[in-house]
C-alpha positions in Angstrom: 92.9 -3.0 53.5 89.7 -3.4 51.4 88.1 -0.9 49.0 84.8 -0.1 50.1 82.2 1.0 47.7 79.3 3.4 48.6 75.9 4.7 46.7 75.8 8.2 47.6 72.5 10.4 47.4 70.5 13.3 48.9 72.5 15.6 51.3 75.7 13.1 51.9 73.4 9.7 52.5 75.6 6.9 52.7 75.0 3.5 51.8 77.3 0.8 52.0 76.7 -1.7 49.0 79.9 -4.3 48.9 84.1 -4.2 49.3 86.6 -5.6 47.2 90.2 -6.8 47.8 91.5 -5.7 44.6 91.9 -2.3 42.8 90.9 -3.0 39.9 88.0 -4.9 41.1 86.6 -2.5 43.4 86.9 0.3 40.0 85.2 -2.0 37.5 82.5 -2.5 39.8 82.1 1.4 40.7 82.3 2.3 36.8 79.7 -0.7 36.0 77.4 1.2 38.6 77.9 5.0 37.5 77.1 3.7 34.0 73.9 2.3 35.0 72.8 4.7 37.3 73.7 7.7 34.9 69.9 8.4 34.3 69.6 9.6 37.7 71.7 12.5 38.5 71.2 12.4 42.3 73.2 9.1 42.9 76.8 9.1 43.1 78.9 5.9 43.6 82.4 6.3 45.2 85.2 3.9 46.6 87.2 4.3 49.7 90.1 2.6 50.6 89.7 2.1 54.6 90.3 -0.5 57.5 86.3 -1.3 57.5 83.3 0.1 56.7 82.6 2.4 59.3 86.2 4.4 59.0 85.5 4.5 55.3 82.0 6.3 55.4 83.7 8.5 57.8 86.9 9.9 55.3 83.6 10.2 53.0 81.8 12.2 55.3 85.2 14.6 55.9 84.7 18.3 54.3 87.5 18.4 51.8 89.3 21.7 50.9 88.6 22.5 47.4 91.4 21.7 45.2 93.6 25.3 44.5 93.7 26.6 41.3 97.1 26.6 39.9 98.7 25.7 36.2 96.9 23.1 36.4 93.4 24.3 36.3 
């Protein structure tokens, strides 16, 4: 399965820019675009690893639980 990389902006607007094959690919690309884009505090870029496109932009869409505060917070 491919790693899908998305721009995120506004109120959970999902765009759909490319997919890699590779891991390490997929994170050099998303790091190359937070860098660029770190003027602009409204644009997120995150990565997905899904089936296609459409499945990935849906586990991004899913409200996650916050994460619980333990030892480790």
């Amino acid at each position: 399965m491919p790693y899908f990389i998305f721009k995120v902006s506004g109120e959970r607007q999902f765009e759909y820019l490319e997919a890699h094959d590779t891991y390490r690919e997929a994170r050099r690309v998303v790091r190359a675009l937070r860098q660029s884009a770190s003027s602009d505090p409204g644009i997120q870029y995150r990565m997905v690893h899904g089936g296609d496109p459409a499945s990935a932009e849906r586990l991004l869409a899913m409200p996650r639980e916050p994460r619980p505060l333990g030892e480790d917070a």
